[in-house]
mmCIF file of the C-alpha atoms, coordinates in Angstrom:
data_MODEL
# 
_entry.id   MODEL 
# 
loop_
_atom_site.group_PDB 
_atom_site.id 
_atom_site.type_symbol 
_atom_site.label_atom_id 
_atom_site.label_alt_id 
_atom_site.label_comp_id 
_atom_site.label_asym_id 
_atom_site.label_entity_id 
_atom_site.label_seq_id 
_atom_site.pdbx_PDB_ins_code 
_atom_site.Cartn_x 
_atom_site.Cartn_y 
_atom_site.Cartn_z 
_atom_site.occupancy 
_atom_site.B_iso_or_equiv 
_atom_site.pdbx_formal_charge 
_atom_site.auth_seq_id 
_atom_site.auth_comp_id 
_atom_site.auth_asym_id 
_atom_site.auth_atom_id 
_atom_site.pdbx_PDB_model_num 
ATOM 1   C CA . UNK A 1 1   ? 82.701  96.307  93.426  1.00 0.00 ? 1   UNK A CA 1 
ATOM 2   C CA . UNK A 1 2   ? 84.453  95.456  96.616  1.00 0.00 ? 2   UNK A CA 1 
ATOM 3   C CA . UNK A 1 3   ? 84.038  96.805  99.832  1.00 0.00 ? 3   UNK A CA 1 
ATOM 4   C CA . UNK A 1 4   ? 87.698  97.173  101.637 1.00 0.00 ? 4   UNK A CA 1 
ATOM 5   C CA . UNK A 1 5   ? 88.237  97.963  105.564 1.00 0.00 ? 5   UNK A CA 1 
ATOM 6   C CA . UNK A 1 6   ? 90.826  100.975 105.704 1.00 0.00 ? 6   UNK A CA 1 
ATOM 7   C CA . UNK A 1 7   ? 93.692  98.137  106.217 1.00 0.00 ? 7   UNK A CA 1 
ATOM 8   C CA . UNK A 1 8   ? 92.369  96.158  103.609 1.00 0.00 ? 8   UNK A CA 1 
ATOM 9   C CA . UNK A 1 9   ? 92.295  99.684  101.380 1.00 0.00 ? 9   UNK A CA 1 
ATOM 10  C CA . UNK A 1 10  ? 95.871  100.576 101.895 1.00 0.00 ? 10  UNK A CA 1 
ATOM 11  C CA . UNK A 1 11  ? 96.986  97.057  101.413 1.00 0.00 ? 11  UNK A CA 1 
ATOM 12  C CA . UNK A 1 12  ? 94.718  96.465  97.577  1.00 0.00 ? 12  UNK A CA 1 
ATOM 13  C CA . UNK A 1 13  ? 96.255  99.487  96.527  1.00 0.00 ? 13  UNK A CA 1 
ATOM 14  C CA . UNK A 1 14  ? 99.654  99.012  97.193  1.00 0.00 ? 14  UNK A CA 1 
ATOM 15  C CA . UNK A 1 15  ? 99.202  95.027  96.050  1.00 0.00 ? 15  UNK A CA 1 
ATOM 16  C CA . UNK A 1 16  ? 97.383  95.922  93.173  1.00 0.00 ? 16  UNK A CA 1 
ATOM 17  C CA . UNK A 1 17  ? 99.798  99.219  92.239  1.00 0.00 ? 17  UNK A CA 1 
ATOM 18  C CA . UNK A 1 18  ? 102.826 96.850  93.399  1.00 0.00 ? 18  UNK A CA 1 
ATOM 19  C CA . UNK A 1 19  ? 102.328 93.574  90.661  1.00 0.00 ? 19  UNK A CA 1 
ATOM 20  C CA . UNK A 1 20  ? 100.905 95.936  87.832  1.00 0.00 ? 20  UNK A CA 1 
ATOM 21  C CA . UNK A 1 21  ? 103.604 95.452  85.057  1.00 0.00 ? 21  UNK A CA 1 
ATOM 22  C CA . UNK A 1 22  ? 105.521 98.653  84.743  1.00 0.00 ? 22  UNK A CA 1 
ATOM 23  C CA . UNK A 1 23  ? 104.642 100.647 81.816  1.00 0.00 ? 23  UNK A CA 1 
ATOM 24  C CA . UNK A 1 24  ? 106.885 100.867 78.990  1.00 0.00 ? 24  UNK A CA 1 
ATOM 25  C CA . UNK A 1 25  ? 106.342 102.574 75.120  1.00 0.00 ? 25  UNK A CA 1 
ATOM 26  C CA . UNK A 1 26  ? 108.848 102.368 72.295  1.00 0.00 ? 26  UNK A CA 1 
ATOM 27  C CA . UNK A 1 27  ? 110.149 106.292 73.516  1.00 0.00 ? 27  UNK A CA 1 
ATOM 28  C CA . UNK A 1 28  ? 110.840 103.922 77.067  1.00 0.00 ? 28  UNK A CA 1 
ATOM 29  C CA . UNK A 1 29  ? 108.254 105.099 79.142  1.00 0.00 ? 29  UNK A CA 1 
ATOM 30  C CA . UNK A 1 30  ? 108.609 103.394 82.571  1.00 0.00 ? 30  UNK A CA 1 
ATOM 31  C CA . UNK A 1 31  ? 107.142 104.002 86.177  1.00 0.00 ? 31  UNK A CA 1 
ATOM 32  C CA . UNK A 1 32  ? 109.630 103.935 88.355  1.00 0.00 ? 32  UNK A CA 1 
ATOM 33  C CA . UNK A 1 33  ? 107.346 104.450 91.832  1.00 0.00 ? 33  UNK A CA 1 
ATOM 34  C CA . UNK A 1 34  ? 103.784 106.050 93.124  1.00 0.00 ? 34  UNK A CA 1 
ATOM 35  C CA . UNK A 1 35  ? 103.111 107.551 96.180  1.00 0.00 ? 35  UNK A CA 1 
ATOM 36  C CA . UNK A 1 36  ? 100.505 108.927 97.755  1.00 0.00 ? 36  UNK A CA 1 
ATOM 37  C CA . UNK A 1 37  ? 100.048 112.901 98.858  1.00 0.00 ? 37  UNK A CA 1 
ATOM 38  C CA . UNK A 1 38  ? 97.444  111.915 101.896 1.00 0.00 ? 38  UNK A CA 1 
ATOM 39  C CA . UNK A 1 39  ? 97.305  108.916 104.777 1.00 0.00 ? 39  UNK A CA 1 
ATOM 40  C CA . UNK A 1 40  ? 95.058  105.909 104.666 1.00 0.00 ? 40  UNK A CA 1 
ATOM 41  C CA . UNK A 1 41  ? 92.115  107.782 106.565 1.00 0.00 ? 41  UNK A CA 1 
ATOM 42  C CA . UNK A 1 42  ? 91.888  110.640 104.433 1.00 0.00 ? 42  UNK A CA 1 
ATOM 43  C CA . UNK A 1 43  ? 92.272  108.344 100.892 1.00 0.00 ? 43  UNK A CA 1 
ATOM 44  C CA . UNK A 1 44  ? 89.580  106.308 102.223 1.00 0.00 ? 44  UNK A CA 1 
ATOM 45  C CA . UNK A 1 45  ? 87.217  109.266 103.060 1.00 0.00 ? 45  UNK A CA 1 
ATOM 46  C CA . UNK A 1 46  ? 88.163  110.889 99.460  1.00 0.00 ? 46  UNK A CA 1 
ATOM 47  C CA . UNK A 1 47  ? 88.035  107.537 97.891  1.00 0.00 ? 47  UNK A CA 1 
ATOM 48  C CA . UNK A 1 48  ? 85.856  105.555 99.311  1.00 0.00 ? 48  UNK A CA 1 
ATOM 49  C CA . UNK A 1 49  ? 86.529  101.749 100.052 1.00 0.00 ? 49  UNK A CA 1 
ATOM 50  C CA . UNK A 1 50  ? 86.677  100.537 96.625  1.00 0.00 ? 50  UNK A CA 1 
ATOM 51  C CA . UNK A 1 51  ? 90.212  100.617 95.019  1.00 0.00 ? 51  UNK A CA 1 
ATOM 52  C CA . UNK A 1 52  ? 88.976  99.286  91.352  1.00 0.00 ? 52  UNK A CA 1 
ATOM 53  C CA . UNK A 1 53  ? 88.318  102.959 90.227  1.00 0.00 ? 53  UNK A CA 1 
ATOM 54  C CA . UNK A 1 54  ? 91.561  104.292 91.182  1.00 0.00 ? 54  UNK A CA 1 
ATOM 55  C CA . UNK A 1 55  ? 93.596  101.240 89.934  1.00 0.00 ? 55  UNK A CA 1 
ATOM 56  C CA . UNK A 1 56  ? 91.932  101.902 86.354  1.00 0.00 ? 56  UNK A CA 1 
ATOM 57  C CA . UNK A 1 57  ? 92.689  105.806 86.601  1.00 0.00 ? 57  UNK A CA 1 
ATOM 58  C CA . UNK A 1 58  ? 96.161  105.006 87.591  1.00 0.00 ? 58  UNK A CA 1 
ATOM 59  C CA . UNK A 1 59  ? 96.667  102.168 84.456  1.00 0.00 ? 59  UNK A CA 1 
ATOM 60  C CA . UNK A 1 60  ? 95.088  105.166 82.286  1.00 0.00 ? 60  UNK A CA 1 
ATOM 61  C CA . UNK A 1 61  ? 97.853  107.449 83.312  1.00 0.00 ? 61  UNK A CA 1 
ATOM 62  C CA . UNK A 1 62  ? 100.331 105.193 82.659  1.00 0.00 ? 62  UNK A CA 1 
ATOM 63  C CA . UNK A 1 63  ? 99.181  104.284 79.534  1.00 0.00 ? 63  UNK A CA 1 
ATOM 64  C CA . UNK A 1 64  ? 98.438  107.774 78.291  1.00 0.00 ? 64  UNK A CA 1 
ATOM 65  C CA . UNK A 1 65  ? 101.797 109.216 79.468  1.00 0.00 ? 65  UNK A CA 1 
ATOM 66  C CA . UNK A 1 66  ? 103.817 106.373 77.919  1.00 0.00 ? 66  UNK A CA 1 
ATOM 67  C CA . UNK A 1 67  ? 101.577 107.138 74.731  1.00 0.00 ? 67  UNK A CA 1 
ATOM 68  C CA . UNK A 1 68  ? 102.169 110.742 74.532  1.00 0.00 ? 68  UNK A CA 1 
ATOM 69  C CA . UNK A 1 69  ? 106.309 110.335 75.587  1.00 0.00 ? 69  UNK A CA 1 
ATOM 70  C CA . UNK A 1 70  ? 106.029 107.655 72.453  1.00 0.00 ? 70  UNK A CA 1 
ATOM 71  C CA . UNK A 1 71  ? 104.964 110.505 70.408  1.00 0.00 ? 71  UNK A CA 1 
ATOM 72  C CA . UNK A 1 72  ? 108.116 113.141 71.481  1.00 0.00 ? 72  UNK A CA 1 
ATOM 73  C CA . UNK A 1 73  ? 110.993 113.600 69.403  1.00 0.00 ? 73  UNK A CA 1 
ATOM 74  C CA . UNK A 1 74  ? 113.780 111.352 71.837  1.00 0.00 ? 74  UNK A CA 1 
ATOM 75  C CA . UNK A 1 75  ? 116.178 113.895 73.691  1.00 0.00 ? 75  UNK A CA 1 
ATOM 76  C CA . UNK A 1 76  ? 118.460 113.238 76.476  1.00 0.00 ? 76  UNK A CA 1 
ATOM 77  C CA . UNK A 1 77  ? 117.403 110.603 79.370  1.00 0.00 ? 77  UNK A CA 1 
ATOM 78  C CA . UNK A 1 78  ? 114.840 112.121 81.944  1.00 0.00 ? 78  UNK A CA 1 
ATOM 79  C CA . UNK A 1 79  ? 113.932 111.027 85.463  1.00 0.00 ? 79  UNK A CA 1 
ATOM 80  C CA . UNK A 1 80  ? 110.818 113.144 86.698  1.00 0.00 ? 80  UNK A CA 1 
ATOM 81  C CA . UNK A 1 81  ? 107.162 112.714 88.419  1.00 0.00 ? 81  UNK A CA 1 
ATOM 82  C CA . UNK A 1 82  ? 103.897 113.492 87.472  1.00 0.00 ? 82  UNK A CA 1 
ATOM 83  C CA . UNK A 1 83  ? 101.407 114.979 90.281  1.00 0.00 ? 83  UNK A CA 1 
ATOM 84  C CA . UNK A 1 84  ? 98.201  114.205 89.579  1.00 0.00 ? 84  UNK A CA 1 
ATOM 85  C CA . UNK A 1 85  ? 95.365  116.260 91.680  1.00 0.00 ? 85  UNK A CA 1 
ATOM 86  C CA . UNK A 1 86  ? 91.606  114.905 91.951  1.00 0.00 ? 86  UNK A CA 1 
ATOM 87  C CA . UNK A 1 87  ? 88.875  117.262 92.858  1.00 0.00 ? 87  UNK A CA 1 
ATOM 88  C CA . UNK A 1 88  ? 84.777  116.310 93.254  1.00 0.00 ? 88  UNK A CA 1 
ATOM 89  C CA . UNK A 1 89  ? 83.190  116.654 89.631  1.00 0.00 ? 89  UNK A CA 1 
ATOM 90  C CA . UNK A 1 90  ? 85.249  114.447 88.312  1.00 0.00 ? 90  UNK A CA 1 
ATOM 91  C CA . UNK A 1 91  ? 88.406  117.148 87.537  1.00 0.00 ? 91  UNK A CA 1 
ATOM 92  C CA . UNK A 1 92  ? 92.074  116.821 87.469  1.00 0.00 ? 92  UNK A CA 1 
ATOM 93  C CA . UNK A 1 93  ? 94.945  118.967 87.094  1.00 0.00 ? 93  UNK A CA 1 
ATOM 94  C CA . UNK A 1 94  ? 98.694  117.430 86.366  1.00 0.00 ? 94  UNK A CA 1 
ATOM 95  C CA . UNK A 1 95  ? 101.953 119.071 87.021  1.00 0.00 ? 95  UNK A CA 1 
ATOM 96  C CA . UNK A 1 96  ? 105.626 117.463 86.073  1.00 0.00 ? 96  UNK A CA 1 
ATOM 97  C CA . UNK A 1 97  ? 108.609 117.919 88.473  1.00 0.00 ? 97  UNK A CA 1 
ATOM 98  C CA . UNK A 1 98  ? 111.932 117.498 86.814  1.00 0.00 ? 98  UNK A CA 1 
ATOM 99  C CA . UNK A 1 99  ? 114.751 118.322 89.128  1.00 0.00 ? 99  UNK A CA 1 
ATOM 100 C CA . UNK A 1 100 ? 117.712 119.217 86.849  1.00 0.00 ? 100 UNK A CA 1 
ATOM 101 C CA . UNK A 1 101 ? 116.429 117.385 84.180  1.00 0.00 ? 101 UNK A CA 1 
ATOM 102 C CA . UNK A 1 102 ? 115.410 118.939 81.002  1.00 0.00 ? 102 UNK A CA 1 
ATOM 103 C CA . UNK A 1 103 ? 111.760 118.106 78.849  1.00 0.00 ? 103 UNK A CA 1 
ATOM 104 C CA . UNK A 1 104 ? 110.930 120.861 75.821  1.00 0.00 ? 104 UNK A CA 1 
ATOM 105 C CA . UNK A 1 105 ? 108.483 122.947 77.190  1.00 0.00 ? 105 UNK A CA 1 
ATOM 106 C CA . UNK A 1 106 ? 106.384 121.653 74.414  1.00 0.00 ? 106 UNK A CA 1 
ATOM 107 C CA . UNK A 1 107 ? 106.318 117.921 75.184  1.00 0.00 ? 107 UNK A CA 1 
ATOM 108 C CA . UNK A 1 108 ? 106.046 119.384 79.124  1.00 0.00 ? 108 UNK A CA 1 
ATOM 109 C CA . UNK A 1 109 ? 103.077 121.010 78.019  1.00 0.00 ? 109 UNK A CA 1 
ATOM 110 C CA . UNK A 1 110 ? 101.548 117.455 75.824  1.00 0.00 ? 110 UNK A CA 1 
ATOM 111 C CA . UNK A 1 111 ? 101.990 115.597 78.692  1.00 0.00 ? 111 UNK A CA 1 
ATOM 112 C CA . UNK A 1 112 ? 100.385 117.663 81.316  1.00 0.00 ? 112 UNK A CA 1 
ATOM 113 C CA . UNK A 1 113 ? 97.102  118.558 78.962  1.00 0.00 ? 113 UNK A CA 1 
ATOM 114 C CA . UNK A 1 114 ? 96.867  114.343 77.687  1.00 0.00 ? 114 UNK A CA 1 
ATOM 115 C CA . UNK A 1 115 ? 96.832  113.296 80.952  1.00 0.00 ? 115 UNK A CA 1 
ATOM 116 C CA . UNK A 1 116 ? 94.495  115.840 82.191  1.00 0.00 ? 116 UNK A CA 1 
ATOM 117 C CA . UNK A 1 117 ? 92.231  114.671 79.944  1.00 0.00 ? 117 UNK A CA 1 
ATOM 118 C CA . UNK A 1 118 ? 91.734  111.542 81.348  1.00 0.00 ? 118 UNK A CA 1 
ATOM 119 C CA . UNK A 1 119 ? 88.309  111.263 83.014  1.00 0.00 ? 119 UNK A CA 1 
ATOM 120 C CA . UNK A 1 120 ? 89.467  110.650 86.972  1.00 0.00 ? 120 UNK A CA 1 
ATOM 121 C CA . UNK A 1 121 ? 87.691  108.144 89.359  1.00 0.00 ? 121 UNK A CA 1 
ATOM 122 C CA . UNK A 1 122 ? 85.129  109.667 91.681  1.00 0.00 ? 122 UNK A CA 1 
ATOM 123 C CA . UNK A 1 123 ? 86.713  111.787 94.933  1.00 0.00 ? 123 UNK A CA 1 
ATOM 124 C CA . UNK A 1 124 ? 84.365  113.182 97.577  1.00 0.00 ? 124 UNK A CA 1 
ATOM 125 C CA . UNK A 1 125 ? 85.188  115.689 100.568 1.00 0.00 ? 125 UNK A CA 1 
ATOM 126 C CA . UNK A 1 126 ? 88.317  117.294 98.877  1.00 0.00 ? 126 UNK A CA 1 
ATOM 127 C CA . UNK A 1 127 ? 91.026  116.836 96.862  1.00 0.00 ? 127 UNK A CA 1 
ATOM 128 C CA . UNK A 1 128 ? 92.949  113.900 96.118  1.00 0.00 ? 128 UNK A CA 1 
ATOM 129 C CA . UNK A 1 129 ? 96.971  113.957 95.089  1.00 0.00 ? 129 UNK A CA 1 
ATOM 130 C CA . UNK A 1 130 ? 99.582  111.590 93.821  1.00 0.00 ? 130 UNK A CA 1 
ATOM 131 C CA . UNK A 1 131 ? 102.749 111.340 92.370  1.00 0.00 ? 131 UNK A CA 1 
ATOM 132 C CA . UNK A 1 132 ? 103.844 108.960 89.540  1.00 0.00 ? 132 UNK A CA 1 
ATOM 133 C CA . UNK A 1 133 ? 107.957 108.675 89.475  1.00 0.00 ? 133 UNK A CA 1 
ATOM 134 C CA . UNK A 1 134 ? 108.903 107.810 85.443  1.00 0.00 ? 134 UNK A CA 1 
ATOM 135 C CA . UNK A 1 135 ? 111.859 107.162 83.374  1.00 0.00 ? 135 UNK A CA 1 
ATOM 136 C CA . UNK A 1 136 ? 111.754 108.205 80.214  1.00 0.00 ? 136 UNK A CA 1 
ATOM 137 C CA . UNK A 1 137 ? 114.599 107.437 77.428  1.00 0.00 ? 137 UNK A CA 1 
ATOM 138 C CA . UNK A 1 138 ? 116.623 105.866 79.855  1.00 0.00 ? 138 UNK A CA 1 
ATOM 139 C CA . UNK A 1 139 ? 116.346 108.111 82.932  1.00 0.00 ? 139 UNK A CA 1 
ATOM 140 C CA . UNK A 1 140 ? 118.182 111.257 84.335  1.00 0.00 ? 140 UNK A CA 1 
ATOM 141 C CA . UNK A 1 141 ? 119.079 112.655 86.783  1.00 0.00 ? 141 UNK A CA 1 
ATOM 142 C CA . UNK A 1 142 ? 117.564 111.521 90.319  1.00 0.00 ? 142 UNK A CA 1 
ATOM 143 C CA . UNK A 1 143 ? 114.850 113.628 92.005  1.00 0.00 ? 143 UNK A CA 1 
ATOM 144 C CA . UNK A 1 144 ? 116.274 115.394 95.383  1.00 0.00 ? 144 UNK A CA 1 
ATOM 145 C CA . UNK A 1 145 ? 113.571 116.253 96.943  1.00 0.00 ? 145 UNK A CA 1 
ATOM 146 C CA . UNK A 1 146 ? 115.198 117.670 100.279 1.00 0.00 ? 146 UNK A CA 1 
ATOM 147 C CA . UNK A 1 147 ? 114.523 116.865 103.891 1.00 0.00 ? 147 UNK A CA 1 
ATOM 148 C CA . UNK A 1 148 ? 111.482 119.063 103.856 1.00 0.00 ? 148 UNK A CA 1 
ATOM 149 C CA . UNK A 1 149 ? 109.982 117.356 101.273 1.00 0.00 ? 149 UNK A CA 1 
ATOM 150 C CA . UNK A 1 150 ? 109.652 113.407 101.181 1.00 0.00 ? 150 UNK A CA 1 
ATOM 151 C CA . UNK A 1 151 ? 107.650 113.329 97.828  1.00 0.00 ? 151 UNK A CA 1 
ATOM 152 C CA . UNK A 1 152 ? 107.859 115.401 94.966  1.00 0.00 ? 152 UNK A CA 1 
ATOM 153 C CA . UNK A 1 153 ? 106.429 118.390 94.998  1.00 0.00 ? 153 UNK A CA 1 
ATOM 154 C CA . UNK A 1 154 ? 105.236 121.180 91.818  1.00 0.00 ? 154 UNK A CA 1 
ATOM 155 C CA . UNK A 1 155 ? 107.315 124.435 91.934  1.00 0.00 ? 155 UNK A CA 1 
ATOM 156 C CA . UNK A 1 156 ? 103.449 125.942 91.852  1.00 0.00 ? 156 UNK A CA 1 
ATOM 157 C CA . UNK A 1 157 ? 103.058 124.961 95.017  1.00 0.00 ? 157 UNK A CA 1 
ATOM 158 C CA . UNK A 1 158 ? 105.965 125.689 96.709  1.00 0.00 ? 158 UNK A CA 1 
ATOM 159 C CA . UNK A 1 159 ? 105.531 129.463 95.287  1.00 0.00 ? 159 UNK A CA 1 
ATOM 160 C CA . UNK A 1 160 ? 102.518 129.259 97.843  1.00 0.00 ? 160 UNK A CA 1 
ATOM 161 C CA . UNK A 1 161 ? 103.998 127.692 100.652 1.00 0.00 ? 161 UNK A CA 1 
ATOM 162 C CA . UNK A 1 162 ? 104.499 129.431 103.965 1.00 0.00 ? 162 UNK A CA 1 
ATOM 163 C CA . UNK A 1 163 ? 107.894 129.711 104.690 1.00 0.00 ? 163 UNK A CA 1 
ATOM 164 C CA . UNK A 1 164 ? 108.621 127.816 108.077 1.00 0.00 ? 164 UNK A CA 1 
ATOM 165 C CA . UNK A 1 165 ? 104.927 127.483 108.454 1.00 0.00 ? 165 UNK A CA 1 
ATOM 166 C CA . UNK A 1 166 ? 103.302 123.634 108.515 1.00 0.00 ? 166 UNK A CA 1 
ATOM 167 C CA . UNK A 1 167 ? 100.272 123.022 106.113 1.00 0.00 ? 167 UNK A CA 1 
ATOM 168 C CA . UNK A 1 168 ? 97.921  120.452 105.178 1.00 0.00 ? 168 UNK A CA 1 
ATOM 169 C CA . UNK A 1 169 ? 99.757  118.612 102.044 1.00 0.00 ? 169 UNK A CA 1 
ATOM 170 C CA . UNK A 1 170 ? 98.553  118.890 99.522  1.00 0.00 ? 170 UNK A CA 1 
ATOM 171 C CA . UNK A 1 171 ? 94.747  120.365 100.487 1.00 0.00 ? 171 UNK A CA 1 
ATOM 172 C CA . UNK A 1 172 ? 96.489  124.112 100.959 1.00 0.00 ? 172 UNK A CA 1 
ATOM 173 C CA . UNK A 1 173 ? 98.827  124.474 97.789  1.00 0.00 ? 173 UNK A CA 1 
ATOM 174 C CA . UNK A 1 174 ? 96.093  123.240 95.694  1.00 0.00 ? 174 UNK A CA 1 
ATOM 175 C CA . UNK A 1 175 ? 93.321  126.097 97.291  1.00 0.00 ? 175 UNK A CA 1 
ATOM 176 C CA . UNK A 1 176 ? 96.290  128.362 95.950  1.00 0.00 ? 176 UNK A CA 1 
ATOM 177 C CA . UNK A 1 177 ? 97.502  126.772 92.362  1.00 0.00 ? 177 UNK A CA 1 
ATOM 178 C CA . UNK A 1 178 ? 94.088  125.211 91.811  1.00 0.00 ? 178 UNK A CA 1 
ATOM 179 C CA . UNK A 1 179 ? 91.057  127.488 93.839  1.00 0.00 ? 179 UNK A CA 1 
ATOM 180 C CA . UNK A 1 180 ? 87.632  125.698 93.280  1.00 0.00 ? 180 UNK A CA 1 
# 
């Protein structure tokens, strides 16, 4: 176990996220990006200093997605992300954003339950969120996001969002989508 400062946090997890070979199946799984929902502060609160746990939930995910995708009948090339939310007693919830790009609601729906069955690291004080950016069968069509929205975000939770209203990303959606 290794005990991080909050710089030291933010750096191991983007060093160790950063030179982890990108994922690939024979259906052409690959991680294109991840990004984090929360700053440094709150990750390390939620988290706690050591990044090991989170670094093996993350290669989990990426191995179980490119798993499952292997498993899919090939269709046309998709670009999309998979949010991944945390909560204390060890549960998770995932959700797939796809832009204009097109998954059968049946390999949507293997996806989302095979990754949620992945046992999550520990997260204390709230809930944790992050977004995994994947290719699959050669990519899609890019991911707009829009001005409003730097990463990507569920249609679930923009259902809930306030229009012209600021919230807490992505601690209010998830009491909606997601209520304890």
């Amino acid at each position: 176990m290794r005990l991080l400062t909050r710089r030291q946090t933010t750096l191991g997890l983007g060093l160790a996220l950063a030179t982890a070979a990108p994922a690939r199946a024979a259906a052409g799984f690959r991680v294109v990006s991840m990004a984090f929902y929360q700053p440094a502060p709150v990750l390390e609160a939620r988290l706690g200093p050591d990044v090991d746990p989170f670094v093996a939930y993350y290669g989990a995910l990426k191995a179980e997605a490119a798993r499952v995708f292997a498993l899919q009948k090939p269709g046309p090339g998709v670009t999309g992300a998979i949010v991944m939310a945390v909560k204390p007693a060890y549960r998770s919830k995932a959700w797939l954003v796809l832009g204009d790009n097109r998954l059968a609601p049946d390999a949507q729906a293997a996806v989302t339950s095979a990754l949620e069955k992945v046992r999550p690291m520990r997260v204390t004080g709230g809930p944790f969120a992050f977004a995994i950016t994947f290719e699959v069968w050669g990519g899609g069509r890019n991911l707009a996001y829009g001005a409003s929205y730097p990463l990507p975000v569920p249609d679930a939770w923009l259902e809930v969002l306030p229009t012209g209203g600021q919230v807490v990303m992505p601690d209010f959606p998830l009491s909606k989508v997601w209520p304890d």
